[in-house]
N, C-alpha and C positions, 0 to 999 in steps of 0.2 A: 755277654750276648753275642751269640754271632748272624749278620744276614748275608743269605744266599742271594745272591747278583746277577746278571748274564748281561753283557754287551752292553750298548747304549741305551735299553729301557728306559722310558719315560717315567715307567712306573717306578722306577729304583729311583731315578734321579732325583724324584719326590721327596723320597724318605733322605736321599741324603740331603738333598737341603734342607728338611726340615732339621736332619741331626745337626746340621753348619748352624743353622738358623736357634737350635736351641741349648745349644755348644753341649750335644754330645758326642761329637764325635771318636771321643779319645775308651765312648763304653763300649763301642761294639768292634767285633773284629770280621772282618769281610773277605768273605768266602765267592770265589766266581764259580760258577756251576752251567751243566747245558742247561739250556729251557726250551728246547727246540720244542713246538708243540706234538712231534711223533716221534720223538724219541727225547724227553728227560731225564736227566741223570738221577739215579739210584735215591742218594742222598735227598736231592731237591722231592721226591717225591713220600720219600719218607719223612721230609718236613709238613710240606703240603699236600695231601691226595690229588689236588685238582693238577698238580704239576708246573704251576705257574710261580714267578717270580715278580715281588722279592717275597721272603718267608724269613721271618727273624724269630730266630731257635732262642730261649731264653731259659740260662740253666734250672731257673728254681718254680717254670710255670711254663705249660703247654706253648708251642710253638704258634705263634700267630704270622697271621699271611696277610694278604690284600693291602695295595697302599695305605687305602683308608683308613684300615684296621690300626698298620701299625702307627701312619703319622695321629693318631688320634692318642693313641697310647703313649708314644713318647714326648706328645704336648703335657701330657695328664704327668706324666715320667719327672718331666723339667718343671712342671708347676708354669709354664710358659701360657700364651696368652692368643695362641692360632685360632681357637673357637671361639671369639668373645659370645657370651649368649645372648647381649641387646642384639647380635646382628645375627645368630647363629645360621636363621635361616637362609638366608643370602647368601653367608659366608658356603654354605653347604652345597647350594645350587650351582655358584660358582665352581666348588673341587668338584662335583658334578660333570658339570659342562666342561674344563678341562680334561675329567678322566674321560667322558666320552666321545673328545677327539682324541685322545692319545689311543684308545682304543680300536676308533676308526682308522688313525692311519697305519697305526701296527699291524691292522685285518688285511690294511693294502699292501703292505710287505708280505705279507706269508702269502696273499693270492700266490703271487707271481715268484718267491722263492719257494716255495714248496708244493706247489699243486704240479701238477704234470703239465705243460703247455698247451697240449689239448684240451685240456681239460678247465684251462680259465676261463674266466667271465669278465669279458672287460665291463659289460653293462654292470655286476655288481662292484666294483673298485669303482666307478663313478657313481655308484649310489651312495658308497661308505665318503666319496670327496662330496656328494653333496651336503651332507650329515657335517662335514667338518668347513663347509663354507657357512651353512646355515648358522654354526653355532657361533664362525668366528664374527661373521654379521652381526648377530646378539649381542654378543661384548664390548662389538663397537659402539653399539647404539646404547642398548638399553641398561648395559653391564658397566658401561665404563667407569660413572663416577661412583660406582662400588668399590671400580679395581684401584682406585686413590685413598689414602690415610692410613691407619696402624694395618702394620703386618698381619696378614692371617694367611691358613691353609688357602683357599680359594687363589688367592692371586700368587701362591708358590704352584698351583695344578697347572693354572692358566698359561704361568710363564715355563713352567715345566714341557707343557701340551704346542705352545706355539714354537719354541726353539726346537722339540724333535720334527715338526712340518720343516722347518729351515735344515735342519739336520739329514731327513730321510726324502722330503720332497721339495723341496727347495723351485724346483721348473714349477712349481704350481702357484707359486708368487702371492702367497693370502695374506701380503701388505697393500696389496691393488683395493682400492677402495676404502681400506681400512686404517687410516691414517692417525688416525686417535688410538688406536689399539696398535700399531706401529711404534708410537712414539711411545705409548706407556712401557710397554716390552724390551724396546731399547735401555731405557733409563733404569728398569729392573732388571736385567743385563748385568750390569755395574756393579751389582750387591756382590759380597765376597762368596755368597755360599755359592750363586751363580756361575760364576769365572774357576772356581775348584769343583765345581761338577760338570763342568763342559764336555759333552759325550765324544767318547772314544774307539775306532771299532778295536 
């Protein structure tokens, strides 16, 4: 199997933890590709149509894309144990809520690298930071003792989703208030798949 990669993605860094986390590391061979969203490279888009990364090419069955997709598959792959189904829902809501701050603040990256300068909106980049405060609020509150006990996908999004804010916005400081979702992310920090996928530009 090989998957196409670009930069620090939140979204990749998913999928490799999940492969640290379900020790596959040693099946897939990793391919770095553009992803820029106006202009993708060749490959990447003959993997994916939508042009988007990661995209794990798999020689003996159609190429599959979206986090989701793939970390779902290569739980199912490993026989491993990221979707328990007493919790599934939960578990779901949480990679949920993680994908859709990594989402958000990836939106606020491309604002401002790739739009013309004139042409931004700073009012929308504080709409996409509210989006990504709201949710972190959520997990402080009402998520947290979710994000404690057996491993699953949800709290690989979550810790995947809050380390690229540290990573790409860091001045926005969404440990102010959030001191239980602070210390949980620290301490999931620590895990080995964590410290060998520590984003790079």
């Amino acid at each position: 199997m090989k998957l196409l990669m670009a930069g620090p993605s939140p979204f990749v860094r998913k999928v490799l933890v999940t492969l640290h986390e379900t020790g596959q590391t040693d099946a897939v061979d990793y391919e770095v590709v553009v992803a820029s969203p106006t202009g993708p490279s060749p490959e990447l888009i003959a993997a994916n149509p939508v042009g988007k990364i990661p995209a794990l090419i798999r020689p003996d069955a159609p190429t599959i894309y979206d986090s989701r997709v793939i970390c779902r598959f290569l739980n199912a792959r490993a026989g491993a144990s990221l979707y328990p189904e007493k919790r599934q829902w939960d578990v779901l809501t949480l990679e949920a809520t993680g994908d859709g701050i990594m989402e958000a603040a990836v939106l606020m990256i491309y604002e401002n690298r790739f739009r013309p300068e004139d042409k931004r909106v700073p009012e929308w980049v504080e709409a996409q930071w509210a989006k990504i405060d709201r949710a972190v609020s959520a997990l402080n509150t009402r998520w947290i003792s979710h994000l404690h006990g057996p491993l699953d996908i949800g709290q690989i999004s979550v810790a995947c989703a809050l380390s690229y804010l540290d990573y790409r916005h860091a001045a926005r400081t969404w440990r102010t208030g959030n001191s239980a979702l602070a210390d949980w992310h620290a301490r999931f920090c620590l895990r080995a798949s964590m410290t060998a996928t520590e984003p790079r530009d």
